[in-house]
MARDO-218397 format. One line per 3 residues: number of its first residue (from 1); their letters; for each residue x, y, z of C-alpha. Coordinates in Angstrom, 1 decimal, always signed. Example, Ala and Ser with C-alpha at 12.3 -4.5 7.8 and 13.67 -1.06 7.14 Angstrom:
1) as) +12.3/-4.5/+7.8  +13.7/-1.1/+7.1 $
***
This chain:
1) xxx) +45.3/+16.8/+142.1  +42.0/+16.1/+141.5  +39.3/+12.6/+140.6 $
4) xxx) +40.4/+10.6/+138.1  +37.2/+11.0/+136.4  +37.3/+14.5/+136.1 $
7) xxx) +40.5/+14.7/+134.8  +39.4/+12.2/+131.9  +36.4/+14.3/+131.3 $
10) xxx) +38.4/+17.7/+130.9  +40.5/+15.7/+128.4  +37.9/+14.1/+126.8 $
13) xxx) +36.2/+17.8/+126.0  +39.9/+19.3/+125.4  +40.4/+16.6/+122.6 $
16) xxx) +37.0/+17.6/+121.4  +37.4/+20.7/+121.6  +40.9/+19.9/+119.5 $
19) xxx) +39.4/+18.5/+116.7  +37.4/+21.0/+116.3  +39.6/+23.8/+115.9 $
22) xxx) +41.5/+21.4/+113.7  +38.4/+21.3/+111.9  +37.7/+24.6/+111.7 $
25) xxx) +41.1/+26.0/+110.9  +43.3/+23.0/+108.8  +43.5/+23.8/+105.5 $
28) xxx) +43.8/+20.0/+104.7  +40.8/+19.2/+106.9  +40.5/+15.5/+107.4 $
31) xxx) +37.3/+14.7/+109.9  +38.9/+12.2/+112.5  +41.9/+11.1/+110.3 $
34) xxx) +39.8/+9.5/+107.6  +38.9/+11.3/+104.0  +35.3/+12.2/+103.9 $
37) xxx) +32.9/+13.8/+101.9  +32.4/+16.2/+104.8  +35.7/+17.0/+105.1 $
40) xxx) +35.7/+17.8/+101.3  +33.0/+19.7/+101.7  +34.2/+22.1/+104.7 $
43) xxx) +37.6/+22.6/+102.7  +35.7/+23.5/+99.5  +33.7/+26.3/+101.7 $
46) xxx) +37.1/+27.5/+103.2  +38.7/+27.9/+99.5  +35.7/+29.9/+98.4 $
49) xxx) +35.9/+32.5/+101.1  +39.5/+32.7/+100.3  +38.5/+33.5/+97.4 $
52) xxx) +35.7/+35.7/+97.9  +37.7/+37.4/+100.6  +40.6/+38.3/+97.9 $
55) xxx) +37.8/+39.5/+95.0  +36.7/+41.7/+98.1  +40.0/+43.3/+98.0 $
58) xxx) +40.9/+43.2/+94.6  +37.5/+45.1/+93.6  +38.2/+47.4/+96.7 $
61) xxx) +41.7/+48.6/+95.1  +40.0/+49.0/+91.7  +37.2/+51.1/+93.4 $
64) xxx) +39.7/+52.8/+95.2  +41.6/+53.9/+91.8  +39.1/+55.0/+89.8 $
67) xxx) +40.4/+58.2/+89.4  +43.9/+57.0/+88.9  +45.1/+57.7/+85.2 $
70) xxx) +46.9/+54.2/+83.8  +45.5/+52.3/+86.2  +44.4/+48.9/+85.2 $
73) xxx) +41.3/+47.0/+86.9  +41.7/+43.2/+88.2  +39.7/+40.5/+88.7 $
76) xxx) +40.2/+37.1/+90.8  +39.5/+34.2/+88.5  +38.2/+30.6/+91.1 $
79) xxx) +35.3/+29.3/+90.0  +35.6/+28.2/+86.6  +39.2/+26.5/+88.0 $
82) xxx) +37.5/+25.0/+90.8  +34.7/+23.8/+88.5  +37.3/+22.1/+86.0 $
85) xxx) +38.9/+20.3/+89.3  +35.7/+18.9/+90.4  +34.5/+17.8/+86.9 $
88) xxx) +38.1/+16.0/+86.8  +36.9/+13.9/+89.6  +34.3/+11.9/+87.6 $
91) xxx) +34.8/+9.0/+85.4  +35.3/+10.3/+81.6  +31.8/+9.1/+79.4 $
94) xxx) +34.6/+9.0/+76.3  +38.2/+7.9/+77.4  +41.4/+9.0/+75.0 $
97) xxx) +42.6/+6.8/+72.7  +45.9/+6.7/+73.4  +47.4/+4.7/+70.3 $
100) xxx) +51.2/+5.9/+71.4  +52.7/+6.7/+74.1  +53.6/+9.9/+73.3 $
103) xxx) +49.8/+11.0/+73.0  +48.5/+13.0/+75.9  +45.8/+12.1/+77.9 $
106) xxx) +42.9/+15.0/+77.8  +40.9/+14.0/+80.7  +43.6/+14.2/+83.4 $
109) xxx) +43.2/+14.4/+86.7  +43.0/+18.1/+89.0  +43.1/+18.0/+92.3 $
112) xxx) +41.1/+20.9/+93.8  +43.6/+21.4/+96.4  +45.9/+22.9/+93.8 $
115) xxx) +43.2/+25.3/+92.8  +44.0/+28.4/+93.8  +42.5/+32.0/+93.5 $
118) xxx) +44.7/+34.2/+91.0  +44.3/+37.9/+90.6  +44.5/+38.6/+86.5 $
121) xxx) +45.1/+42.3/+85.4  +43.0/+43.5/+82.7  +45.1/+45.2/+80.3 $
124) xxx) +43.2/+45.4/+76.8  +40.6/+47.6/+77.5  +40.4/+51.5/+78.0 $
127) xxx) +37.3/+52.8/+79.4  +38.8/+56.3/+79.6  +41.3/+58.4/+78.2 $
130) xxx) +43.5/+58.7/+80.7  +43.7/+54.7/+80.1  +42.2/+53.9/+83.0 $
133) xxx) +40.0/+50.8/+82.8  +37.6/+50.7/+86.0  +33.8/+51.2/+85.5 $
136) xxx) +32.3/+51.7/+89.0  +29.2/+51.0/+88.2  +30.8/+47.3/+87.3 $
139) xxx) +32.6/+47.5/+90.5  +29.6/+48.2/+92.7  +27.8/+45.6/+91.0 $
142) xxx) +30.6/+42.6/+91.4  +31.0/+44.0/+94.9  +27.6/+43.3/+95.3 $
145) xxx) +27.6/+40.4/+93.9  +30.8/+39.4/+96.2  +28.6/+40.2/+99.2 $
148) xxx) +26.1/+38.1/+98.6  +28.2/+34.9/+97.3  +30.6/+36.0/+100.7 $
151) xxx) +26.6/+35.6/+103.0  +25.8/+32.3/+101.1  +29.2/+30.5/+101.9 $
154) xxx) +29.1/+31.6/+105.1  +25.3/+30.4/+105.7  +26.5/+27.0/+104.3 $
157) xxx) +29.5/+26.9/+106.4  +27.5/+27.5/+109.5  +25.2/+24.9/+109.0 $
160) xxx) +27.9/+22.2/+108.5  +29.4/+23.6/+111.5  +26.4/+23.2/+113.5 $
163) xxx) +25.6/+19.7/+111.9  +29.2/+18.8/+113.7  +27.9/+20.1/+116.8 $
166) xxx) +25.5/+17.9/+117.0  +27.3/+14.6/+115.4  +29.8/+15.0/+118.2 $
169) x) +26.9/+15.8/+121.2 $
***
C-alpha cells in the first residue's frame, strides 16, 4: 500500500499540480478560491490570445481570398471593447444626474468577462472591381502586427506563469 507520508506527499503535489491546470485552463480563473488581481490578470491574457488567435484566422481567410471576386474582408474588433470594460471599473470623476427615474445612467458598469472578440464584415468599401475589398499589403501588415501582439501576450503570460511557480515552491 505504501507510507502514509508518501501517500500525502503524492497528493499534496497532485492537488498542486490541480490548481494549476485549473489555473492554466479555467476560463473563470479564481487563484485558490478567492478573486485576485492575479487571477484578473491571467484571464485578461487568456481573452487576448483568444482574440489574437481568431484575428489570426480571420486575416488568414481574407489573405486566402484575395483573388475571390465579391469577397468582403473582416476584421475582429477586442480591444477598444475590452478597454471600455476596464475603464467601467473605475469610479466616475462626474456621476449622472439622475433627476428621474426614468433617466439612464451613462457610466454603467461592463464586466470584462462579457467582452467578447466579434468578427465584423467590411462591406462599404471596394478596393477592386470585381468588389472585392482585401488589400494584402494591409493584410500582411495586420498579420504582422497580430504576430507580434500574439509574442508579447505570450511573453507576459509566461512570466506570470513562472511567478506562480515560484509562489507555490
Amino acid at each position: 500500500m505504501g507510507h502514509p507520508l508518501f501517500l500525502f506527499r503524492n497528493k499534496f503535489f497532485s492537488n498542486q499540480l490541480k490548481i494549476t491546470s485549473d489555473i492554466l485552463n479555467r476560463r473563470e480563473c479564481m487563484l485558490f478560491g478567492l478573486n485576485t488581481s492575479f487571477a484578473k490578470k491571467m484571464d485578461l491574457y487568456e481573452r487576448a490570445l483568444d482574440a489574437v488567435s481568431l484575428r489570426r484566422e480571420v486575416i488568414a481567410d481574407n489573405i486566402a481570398n484575395a483573388d475571390t471576386p465579391f469577397f468582403k474582408r473582416s476584421e475582429v474588433t477586442f480591444e477598444s471593447q475590452l478597454q471600455r470594460a476596464i475603464e467601467s471599473e473605475r469610479k466616475p470623476e462626474f456621476p449622472t444626474l439622475m433627476t428621474d427615474k426614468k433617466h439612464i445612467d451613462f457610466n454603467q458598469f461592463i464586466d470584462y468577462r462579457t467582452v467578447k472578440p466579434k468578427v465584423v464584415v467590411e462591406y462599404d468599401t471596394n478596393y477592386r472591381n470585381d468588389k472585392n475589398n482585401v488589400d494584402i499589403d494591409k493584410e500582411m501588415v495586420d498579420s504582422m502586427k497580430n504576430s507580434m501582439q500574439y509574442n508579447a501576450l505570450i511573453e507576459g503570460y509566461s512570466r506570470n506563469i513562472k511567478i506562480l511557480d515560484i509562489a507555490m515552491r
